[in-house]
C-alpha positions in Angstrom: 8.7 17.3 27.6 9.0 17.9 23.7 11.5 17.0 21.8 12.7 18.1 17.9 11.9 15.0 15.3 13.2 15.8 11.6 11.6 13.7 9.3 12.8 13.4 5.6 9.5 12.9 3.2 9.0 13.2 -0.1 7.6 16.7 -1.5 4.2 15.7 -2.7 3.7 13.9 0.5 4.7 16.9 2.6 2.1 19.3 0.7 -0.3 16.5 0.8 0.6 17.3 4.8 0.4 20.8 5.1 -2.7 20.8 3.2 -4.7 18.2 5.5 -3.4 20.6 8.3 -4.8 23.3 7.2 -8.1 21.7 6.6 -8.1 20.2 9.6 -7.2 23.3 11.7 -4.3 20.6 13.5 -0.4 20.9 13.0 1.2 18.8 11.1 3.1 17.7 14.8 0.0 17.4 16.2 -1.2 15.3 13.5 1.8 12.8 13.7 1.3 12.4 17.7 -2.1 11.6 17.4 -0.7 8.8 14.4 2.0 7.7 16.9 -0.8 7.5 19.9 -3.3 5.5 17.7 -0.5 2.8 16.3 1.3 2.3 20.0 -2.7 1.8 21.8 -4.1 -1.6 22.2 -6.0 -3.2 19.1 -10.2 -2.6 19.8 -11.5 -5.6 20.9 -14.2 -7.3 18.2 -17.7 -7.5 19.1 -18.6 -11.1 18.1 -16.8 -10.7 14.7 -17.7 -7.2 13.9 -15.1 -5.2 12.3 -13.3 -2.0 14.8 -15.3 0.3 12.5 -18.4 -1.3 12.8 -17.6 -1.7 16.3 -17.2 1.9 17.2 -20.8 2.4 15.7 -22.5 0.6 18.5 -24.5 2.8 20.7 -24.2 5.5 18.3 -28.1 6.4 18.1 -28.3 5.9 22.2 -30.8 9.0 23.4 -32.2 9.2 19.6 -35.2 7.9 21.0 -34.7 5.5 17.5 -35.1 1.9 18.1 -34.7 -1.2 15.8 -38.2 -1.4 15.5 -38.1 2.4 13.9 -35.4 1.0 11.3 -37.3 -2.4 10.8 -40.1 -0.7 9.8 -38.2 1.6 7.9 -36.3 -1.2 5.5 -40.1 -2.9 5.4 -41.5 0.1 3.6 -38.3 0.7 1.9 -38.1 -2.7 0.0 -42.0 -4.2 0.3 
């Protein structure tokens, strides 16, 4: 069920809205549900001290067919 929010803002703040809608092609409702979604879910759990951010990286390159020995050899030629 939806139901009407008003929300008082400040001007600048509310073009500063409209114009990441636009650019992101999302309503500025949407936009404010998916903010409400993310602060009300469960903190990401840290990967032996890694950051959430860093975190969400992990398995990024899975299927690449890259592999840490591709990147080792890669920073080897880069700074030797």
């Amino acid at each position: 069920m939806h139901t009407k929010l008003t929300l008082r803002l400040e001007e600048e703040l509310i073009r500063k809205a409209k114009r990441f809608s636009k650019i992101s092609g999302k309503s500025i409702s949407r936009t404010v549900a998916d903010y409400f979604e993310k602060v009300d879910a469960p903190p990401p759990k840290e990967i032996e001290g890694i950051t959430p951010k860093v975190a969400s990286l992990k398995g990024i390159l899975k299927g690449t067919g890259i592999e840490e020995k591709d990147y080792t050899r890669h920073l080897e030629e880069k700074h030797f």
